[in-house]
VEXDREN-2710 file (C-alpha; in Angstrom, 1 decimal):
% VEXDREN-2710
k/r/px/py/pz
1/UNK/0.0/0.0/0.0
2/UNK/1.3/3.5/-0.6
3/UNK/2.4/6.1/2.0
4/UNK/-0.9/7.9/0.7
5/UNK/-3.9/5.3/0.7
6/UNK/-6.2/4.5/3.3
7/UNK/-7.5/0.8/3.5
8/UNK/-11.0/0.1/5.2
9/UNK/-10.1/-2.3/8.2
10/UNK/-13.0/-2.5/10.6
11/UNK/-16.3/-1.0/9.7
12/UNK/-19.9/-1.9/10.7
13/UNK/-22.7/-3.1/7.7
14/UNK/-24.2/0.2/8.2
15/UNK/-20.5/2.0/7.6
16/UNK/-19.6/3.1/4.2
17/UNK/-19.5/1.5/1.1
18/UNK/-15.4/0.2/0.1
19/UNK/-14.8/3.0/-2.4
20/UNK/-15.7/5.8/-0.2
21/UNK/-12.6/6.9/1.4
22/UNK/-10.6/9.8/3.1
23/UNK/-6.6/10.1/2.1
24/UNK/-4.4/11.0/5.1
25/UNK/-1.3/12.7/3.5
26/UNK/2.5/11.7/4.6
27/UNK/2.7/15.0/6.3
28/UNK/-0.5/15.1/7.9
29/UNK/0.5/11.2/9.1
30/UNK/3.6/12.3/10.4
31/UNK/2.4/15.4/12.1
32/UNK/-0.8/12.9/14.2
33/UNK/2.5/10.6/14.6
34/UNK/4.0/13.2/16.8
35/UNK/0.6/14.5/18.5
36/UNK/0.0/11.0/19.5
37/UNK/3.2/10.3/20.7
38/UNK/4.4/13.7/22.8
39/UNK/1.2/12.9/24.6
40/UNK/1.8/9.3/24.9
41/UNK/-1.2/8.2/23.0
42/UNK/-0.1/5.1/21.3
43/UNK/-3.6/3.8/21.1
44/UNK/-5.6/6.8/19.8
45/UNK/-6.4/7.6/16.5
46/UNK/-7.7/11.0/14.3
47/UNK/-11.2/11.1/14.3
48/UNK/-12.3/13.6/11.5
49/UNK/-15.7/15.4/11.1
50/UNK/-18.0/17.5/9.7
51/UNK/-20.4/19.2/12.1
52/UNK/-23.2/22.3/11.2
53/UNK/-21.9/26.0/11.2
54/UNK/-19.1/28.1/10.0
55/UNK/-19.1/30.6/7.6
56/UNK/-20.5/28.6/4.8
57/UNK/-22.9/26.2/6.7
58/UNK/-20.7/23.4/7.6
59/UNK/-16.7/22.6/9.4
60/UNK/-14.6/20.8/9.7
61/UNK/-13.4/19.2/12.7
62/UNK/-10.6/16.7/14.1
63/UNK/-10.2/15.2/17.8
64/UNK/-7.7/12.4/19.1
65/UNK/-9.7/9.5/20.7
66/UNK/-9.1/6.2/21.8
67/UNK/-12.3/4.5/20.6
68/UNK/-15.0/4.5/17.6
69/UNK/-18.1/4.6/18.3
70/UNK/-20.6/1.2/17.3
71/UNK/-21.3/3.0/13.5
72/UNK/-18.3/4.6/12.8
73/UNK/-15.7/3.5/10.0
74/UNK/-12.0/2.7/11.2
75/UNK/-9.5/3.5/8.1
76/UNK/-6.0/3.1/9.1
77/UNK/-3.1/4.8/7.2
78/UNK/0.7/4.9/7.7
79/UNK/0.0/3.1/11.1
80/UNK/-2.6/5.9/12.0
81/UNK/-6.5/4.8/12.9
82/UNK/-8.5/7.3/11.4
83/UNK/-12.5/7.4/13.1
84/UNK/-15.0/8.9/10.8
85/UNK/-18.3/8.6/11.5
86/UNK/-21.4/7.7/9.1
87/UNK/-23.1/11.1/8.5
88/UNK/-18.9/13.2/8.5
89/UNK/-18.2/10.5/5.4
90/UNK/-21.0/11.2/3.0
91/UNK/-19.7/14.5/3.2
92/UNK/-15.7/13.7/2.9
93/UNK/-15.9/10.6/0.2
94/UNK/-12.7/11.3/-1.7
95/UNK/-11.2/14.3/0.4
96/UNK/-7.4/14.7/1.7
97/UNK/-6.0/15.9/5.1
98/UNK/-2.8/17.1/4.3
99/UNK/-0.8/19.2/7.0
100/UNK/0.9/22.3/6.1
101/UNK/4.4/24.0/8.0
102/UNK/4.8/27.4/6.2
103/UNK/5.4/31.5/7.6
104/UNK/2.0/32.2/8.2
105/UNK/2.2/28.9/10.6
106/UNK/1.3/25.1/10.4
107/UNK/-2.1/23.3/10.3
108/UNK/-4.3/20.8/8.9
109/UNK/-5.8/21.4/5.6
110/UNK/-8.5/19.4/3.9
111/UNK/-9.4/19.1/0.7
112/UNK/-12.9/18.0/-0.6
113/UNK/-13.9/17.4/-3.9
114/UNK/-17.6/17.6/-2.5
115/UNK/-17.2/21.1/-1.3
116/UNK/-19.0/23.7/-3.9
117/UNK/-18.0/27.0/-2.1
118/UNK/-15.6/27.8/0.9
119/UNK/-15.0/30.0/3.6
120/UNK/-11.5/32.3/3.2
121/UNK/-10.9/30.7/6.2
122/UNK/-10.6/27.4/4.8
123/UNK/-12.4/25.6/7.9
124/UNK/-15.9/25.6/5.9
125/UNK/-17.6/24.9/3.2
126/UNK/-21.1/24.6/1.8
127/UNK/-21.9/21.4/-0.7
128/UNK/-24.1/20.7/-3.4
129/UNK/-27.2/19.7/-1.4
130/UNK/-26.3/21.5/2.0
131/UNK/-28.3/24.9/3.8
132/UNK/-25.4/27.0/4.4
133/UNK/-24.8/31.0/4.2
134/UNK/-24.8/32.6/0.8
135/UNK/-21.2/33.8/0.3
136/UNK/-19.3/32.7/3.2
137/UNK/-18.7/34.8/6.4
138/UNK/-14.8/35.7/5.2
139/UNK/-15.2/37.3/2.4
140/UNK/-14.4/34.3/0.2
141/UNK/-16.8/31.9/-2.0
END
């Protein structure tokens, strides 16, 4: 398997479908790598999510925790358990997580196809079929 792909390895019937996944980039790997393991974390993974509000209607959202809950998919990539749950991955099918070191500072960044507009801030978006704001709190659509 590449440094790049997620497999599905532990999913419920009612959990996604084989070809719907989320790609965890090397960097963003590497940086949960080090999270996890300056807080001695060994057994935690990235749960990522997308949750009502923001500027466009919708965010993003990532915690560290130890366990999925009964419906959520477990992907694993580069060694890292990534915990996204039924409703988040209709709405991430086919998006990155990528992590990005640069002047302005360091953060996650994803990426989703699925995403029609965006909030300047980059932490928001608005899709196809979702109620959101027209135009995006930052300026930005």
């Amino acid at each position: 398997m590449a440094l790049n792909e997620i497999e599905l390895v532990d999913a419920t019937p009612e959990a996604v479908e084989d070809e719907a996944t989320l790609t965890l980039l090397p960097a963003a790997a590497e940086k949960i790598r080090a999270l996890l393991s300056e807080r001695n974390l060994p057994d935690h993974g990235l749960r990522v999510f997308v949750s009502g509000g923001g500027c466009s209607g919708m965010q993003y959202g990532m915690a560290i925790e130890k366990e999925a809950g009964e419906y959520d998919s477990i992907l694993e990539s580069n060694g890292i358990k990534v915990i996204i749950d039924p409703t988040s991955m209709m709405y991430l099918t086919g998006a990155t997580v990528d992590y990005v070191d640069n002047m302005m500072g360091g953060g996650f960044h994803i990426d989703n196809p699925n995403a029609v507009s965006t909030c300047g801030c980059g932490h928001s978006f608005r899709t196809t079929g979702s109620a959101g704001a027209s135009g995006g709190g930052c300026g930005h659509q």
